[in-house]
C-alpha positions in Angstrom: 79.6 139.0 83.3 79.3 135.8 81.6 75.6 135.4 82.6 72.5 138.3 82.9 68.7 138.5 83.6 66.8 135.4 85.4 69.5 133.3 84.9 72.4 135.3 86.8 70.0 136.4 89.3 69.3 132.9 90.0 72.2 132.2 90.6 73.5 135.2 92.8 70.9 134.0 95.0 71.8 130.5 95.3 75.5 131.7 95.8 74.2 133.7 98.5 72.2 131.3 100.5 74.9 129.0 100.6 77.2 131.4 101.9 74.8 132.4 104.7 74.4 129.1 105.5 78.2 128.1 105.5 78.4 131.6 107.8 75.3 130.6 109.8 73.9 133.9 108.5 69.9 134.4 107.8 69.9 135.0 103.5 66.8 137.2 103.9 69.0 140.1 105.5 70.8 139.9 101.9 68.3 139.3 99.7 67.7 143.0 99.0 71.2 143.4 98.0 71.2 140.5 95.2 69.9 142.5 91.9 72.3 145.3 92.2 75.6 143.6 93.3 78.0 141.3 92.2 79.0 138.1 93.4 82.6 139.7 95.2 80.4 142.2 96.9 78.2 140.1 98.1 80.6 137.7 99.2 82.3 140.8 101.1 78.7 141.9 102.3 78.3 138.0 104.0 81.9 138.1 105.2 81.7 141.3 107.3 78.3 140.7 108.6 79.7 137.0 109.9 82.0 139.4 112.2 85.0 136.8 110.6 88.2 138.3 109.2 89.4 137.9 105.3 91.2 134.4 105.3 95.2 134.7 105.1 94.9 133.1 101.5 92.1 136.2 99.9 94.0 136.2 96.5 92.8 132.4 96.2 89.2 133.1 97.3 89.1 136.0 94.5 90.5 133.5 91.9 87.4 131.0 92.4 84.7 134.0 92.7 86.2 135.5 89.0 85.7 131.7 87.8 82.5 131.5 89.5 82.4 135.1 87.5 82.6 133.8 84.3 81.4 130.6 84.4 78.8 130.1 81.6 75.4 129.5 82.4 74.6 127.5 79.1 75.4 123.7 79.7 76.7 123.5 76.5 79.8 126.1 76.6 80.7 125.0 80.6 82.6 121.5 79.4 85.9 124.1 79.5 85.4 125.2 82.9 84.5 121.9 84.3 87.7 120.4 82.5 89.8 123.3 84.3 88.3 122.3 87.6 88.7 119.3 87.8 92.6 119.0 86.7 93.1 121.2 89.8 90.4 119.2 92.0 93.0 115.7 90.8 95.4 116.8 93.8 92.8 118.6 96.7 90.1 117.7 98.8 89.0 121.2 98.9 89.8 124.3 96.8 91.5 126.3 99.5 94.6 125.2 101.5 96.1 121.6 102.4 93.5 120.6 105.1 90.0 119.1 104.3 88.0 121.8 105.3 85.3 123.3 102.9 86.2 127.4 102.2 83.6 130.4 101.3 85.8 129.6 97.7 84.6 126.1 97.6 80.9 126.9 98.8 80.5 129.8 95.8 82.0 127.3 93.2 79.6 124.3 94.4 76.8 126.9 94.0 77.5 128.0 90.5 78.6 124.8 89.3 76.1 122.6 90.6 73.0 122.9 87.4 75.2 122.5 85.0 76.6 118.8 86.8 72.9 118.1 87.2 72.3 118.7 83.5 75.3 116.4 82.5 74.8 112.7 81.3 76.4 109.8 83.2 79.2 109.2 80.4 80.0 112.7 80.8 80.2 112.8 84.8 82.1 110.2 84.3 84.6 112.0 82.8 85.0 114.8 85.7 85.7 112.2 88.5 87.7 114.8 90.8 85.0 117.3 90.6 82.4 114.9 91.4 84.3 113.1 94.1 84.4 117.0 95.5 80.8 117.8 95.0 79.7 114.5 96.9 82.2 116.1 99.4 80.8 119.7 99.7 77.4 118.7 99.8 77.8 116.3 102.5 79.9 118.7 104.5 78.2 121.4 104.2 74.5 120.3 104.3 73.4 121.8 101.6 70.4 119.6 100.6 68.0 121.9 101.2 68.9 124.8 98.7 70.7 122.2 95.7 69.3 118.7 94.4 71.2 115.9 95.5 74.1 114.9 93.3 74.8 110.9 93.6 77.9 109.4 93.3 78.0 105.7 92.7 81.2 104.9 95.4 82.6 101.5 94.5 81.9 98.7 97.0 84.5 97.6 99.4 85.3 93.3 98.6 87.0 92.1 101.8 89.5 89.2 100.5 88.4 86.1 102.1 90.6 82.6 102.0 88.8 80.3 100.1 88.2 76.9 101.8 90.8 74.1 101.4 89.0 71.7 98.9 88.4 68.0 99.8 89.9 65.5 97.9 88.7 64.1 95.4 88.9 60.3 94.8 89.6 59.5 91.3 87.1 56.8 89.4 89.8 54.4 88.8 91.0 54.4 92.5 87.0 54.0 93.5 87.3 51.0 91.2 90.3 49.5 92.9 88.6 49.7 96.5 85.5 48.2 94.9 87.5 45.5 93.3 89.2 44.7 96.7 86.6 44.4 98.5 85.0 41.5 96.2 88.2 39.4 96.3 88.5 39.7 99.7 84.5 39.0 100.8 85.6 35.2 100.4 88.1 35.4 102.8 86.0 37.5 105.2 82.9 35.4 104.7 86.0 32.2 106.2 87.3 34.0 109.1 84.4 36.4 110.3 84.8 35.4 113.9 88.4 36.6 113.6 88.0 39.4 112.0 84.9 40.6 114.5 87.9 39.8 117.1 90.2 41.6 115.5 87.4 44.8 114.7 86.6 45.1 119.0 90.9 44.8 120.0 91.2 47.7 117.3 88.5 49.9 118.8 89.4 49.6 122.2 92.4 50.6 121.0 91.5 53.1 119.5 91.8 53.9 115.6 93.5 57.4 115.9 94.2 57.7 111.7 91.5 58.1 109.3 89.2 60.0 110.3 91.4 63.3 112.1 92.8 63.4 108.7 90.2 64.1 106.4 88.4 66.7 108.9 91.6 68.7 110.0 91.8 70.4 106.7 88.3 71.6 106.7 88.5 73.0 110.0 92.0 74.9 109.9 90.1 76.4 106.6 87.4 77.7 108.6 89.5 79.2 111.8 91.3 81.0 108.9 88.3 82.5 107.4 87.1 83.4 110.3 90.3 85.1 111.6 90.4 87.1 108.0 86.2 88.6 108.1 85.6 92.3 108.3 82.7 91.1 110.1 85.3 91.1 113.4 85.5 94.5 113.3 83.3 96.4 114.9 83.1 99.9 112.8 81.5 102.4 114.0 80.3 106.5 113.0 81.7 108.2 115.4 81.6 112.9 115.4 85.0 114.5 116.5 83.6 116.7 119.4 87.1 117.9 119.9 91.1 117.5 118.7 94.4 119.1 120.0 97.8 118.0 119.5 99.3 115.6 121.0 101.5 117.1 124.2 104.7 114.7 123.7 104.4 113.6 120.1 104.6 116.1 117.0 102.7 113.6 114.7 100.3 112.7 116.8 96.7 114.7 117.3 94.7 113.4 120.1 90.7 113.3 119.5 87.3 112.9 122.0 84.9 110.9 119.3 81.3 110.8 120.1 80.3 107.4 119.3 77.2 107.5 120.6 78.1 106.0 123.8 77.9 107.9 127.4 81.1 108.7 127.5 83.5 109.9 124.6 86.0 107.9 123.1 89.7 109.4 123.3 91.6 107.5 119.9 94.8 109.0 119.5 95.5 109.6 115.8 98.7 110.2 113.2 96.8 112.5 111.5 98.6 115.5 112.9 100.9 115.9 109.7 97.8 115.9 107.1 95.7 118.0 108.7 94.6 120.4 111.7 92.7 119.9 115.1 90.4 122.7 113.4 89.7 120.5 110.3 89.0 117.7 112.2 86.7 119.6 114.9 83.0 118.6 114.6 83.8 116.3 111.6 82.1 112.6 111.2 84.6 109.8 110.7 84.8 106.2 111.0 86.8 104.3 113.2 87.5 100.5 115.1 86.3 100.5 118.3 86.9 96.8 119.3 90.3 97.1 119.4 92.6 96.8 122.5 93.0 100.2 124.1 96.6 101.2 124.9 98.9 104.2 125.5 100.2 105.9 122.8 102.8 108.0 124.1 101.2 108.1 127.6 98.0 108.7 126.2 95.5 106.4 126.4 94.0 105.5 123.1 90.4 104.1 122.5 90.2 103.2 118.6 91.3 103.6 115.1 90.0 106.0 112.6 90.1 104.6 109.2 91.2 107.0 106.6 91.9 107.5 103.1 95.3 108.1 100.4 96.6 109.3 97.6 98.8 106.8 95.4 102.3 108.6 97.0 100.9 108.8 100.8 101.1 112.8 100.8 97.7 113.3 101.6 95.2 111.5 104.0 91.8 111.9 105.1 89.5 110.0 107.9 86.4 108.3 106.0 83.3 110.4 105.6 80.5 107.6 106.6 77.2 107.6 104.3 75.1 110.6 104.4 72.7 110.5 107.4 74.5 108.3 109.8 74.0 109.2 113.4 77.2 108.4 115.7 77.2 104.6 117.5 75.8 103.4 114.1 77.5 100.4 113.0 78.9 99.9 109.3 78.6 96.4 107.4 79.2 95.5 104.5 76.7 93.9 102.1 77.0 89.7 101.5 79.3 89.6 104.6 77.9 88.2 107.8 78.9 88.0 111.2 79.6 89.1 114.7 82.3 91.4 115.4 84.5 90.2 118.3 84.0 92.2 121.8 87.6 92.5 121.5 90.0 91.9 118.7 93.0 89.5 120.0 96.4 91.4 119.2 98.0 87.7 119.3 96.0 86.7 116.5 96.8 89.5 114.4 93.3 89.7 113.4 93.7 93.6 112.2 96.7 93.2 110.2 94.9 90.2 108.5 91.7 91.6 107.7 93.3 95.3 106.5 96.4 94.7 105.2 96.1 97.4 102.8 93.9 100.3 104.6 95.0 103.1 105.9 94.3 103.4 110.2 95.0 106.0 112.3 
């Protein structure tokens, strides 16, 4: 044991809280057990009593609980361990498996891990990005806030690219000088024949003077319609909670998904998620998704928005959006500096989605 006395029994109980809740299991039934056992017993105590069978991949789960074993409980000596974690966290979500699903492994490493993260500067989070990318994950899947202090994760701020305006042109000094020059030599001569030229003013609006003035303004408002057509502020993104997915019943990439979006009745979104992850991981999971646009068929299945996920650089692994902590479905997200109305609809003529994301991923 790499730890003993207060310390490891401090942490055995922290390890075994989190499991109960992760099981939905009351920690006081356990609590006796906790001086006089180790952390693989007690993990196989919680296990049996949640009625739930060993997972296919045990060998993995008994990998974490020996690092959770030895992990030090000096802040000092844990820079290896952390180091180790998170070159194998550069490639996962979780710990366990290819889906995004938090494990008992990944619960009993948060747990052991966690005071030593707390007691780390900012420089020297910032050098375990993985693991605290996975942390902000676990505790926010999990709900964990009530045994472990809050970790935060400054999340970089999304910066919608905007068209800048067409700028007006500019009238140089020496062509300002040429007008002004002009217009002296010719006040003589206007001064002669004013009648004439009053004559000549009231034939040329009744006309109708159809240059000037639709030229200088054009610019300024093909500049706005283009602005307008690229704002994230048309969208209209919403939290939504998966209440339930299955696959797809004519498509083998497709899953199909009822999203709670806080309206009365759930939203079916049909999804190419089905070669990243399971209608189990995504079960009872919080996304965030387009509801404005059109609904269509996808494969005979009617389709009701567009859940907005994540990538790795090569594509091989994708993830819906986890929206900020405390978001209740129907909640709309914005985006700070940006204003505007999202459209009831978004017009697929327009291409007003293919615009505005060009580079997200959408399911």
């Amino acid at each position: 044991m790499a730890t003993n006395g207060t310390s490891d029994l401090k942490r055995k109980q922290g390890i075994v809280s989190s499991l109960c809740k992760h099981f939905s299991l009351d920690p006081k039934a356990f609590s006796s057990q906790v001086p006089g056992n180790d952390i693989k017993t007690l993990y196989i105590n919680i296990l049996k009593s949640s009625g739930k069978e060993s997972p296919q991949n045990n060998d993995e789960v008994m990998k974490w609980i020996a690092f959770a074993d030895s992990f030090p409980s000096d802040s000092k000596a844990c820079h290896g361990g952390l180091n180790e974690l998170n070159t194998d966290l550069a490639k996962k979500s979780v710990l366990l498996g290819n889906g995004f699903t938090p494990s008992e492994a990944d619960v009993i490493v948060f747990s052991v891990i966690h005071s030593s993260m707390i007691a780390l500067s900012t420089p020297e989070k910032e050098k375990l990005p993985h693991v605290m990318r996975w942390m902000d994950y676990i505790q926010n899947s999990e709900d964990l806030g009530a045994l472990f202090e809050k970790i935060l994760l400054e999340k970089p701020v999304f910066e919608p690219q905007i068209a800048k305006a067409a700028a007006k042109p500019e009238v140089t000094s020496s062509a300002k000088g040429t007008v002004q020059n002009t217009k002296i030599a010719d006040k003589p001569d206007t001064e002669k024949n004013a009648k004439k030229s009053d004559s000549a003013d009231a034939k040329k609006k009744a006309k109708g003077d159809k240059e000037a003035v639709p030229e200088k303004k054009a610019p300024e408002k093909e500049a706005s319609d283009k602005d307008k057509e690229l704002s994230v502020s048309l969208l209209n993104i919403q939290v939504g909670l998966i209440r339930k997915a299955w696959k797809h019943p004519s498509a083998d990439s497709l899953l199909v998904e009822e999203i709670d979006v806080g309206e009365a009745k759930v939203r079916q979104v049909v999804s190419g998620l089905a070669k990243y992850c399971s209608p189990e991981d995504l079960t009872n999971r919080r996304v965030v998704l387009i509801t404005n646009v059109k609904p269509g068929k996808l494969r005979d299945v009617m389709s009701e928005g567009l859940v907005l996920c994540a990538s790795n650089e090569d594509h091989t692994k994708v993830e819906p959006l986890l929206p900020p902590e405390g978001a209740k479905p129907g909640e709309c997200i914005s985006f700070s500096g940006i204003d505007g109305k999202p459209e009831d609809v978004l017009n697929p003529k327009k291409k007003q989605l293919e615009k505005i994301t060009p580079v997200c991923f959408i399911f």
